[in-house]
N, C-alpha and C positions, 0 to 999 in steps of 0.2 A: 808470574811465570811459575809451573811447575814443571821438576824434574822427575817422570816415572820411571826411567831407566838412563843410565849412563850416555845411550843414544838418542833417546826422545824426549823431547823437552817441549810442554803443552805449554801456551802463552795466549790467554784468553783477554776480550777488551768488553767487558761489559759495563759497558757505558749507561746504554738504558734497558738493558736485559732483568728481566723479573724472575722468569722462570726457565728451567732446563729441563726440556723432557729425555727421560732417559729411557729407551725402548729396548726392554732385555725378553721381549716376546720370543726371541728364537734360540734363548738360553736356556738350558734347562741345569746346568751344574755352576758351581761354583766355588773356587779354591781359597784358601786363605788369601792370598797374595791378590789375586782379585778383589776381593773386599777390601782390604786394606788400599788398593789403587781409589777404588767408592769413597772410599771414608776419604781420603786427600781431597776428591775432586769435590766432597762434599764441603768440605773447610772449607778449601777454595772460595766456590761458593758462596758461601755462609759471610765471609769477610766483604763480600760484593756489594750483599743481600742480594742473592739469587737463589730462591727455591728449587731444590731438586723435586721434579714429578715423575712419579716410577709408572711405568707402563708394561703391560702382559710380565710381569712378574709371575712365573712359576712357582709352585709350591719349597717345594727345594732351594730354589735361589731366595726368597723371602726368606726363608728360616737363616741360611748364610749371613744375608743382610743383616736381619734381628739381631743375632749374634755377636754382629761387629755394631752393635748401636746405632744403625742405618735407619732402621723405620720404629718408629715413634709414635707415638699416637698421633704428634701435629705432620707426621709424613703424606705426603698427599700421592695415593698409590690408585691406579686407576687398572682398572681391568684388560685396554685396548689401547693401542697409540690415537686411536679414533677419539678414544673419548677421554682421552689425556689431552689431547688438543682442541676439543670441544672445551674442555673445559677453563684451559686457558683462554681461551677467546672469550668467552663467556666473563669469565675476571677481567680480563684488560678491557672489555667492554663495559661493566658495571664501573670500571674505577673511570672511563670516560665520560660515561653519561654521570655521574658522581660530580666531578671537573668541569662538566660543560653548565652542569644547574648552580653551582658554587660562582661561574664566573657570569651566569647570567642573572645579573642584579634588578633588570628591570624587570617589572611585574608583567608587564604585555609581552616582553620577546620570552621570559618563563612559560608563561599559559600556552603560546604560541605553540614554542618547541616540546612541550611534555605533553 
């Protein structure tokens, strides 16, 4: 459970949650108090192990981010929510077919499937 303000109270169940895309395409400003909300829901996060992925990030809002220790080298920041979810999908599928060749132990149903 986080509390952002004395009236809102965010309580997230990420049970099997990997990643969060965060789609700030139609932002183009950003105030201290903002970032500092980012950095919380980042911890958050981070406590889960859930990767924050930033999407259409404007030049302005990155630099805010930067600022408050938000993007990082290992920040995974994508240009479009298109292809911030392309790209998830693309991870949850490599870690699947990854899972599916691990648990197939016999040589014929391997050759078979791959």
């Amino acid at each position: 459970t986080l509390t952002l303000a004395p009236t809102l109270t965010l309580t997230l169940t990420l049970t099997l949650t990997r990643y969060l895309i965060l789609d700030l395409s139609h932002v183009y400003g950003m105030d201290e108090t903002a970032a500092s909300i980012f950095t919380k829901v980042q911890r958050l996060a981070a406590t889960v192990g859930v990767e924050l992925v930033w999407a259409g990030l404007a030049e302005t809002v990155a630099k805010r981010l930067g600022r408050a220790g938000l993007l990082g080298d290992s920040s995974r920041r994508l240009a479009t929510l298109d292809a911030a979810e392309k790209w998830v999908e693309d991870t949850l599928l490599q870690h699947v077919h990854s899972l599916s060749l691990k648990w197939l132990v016999d040589k014929t149903c391997r050759q078979v499937c791959t």
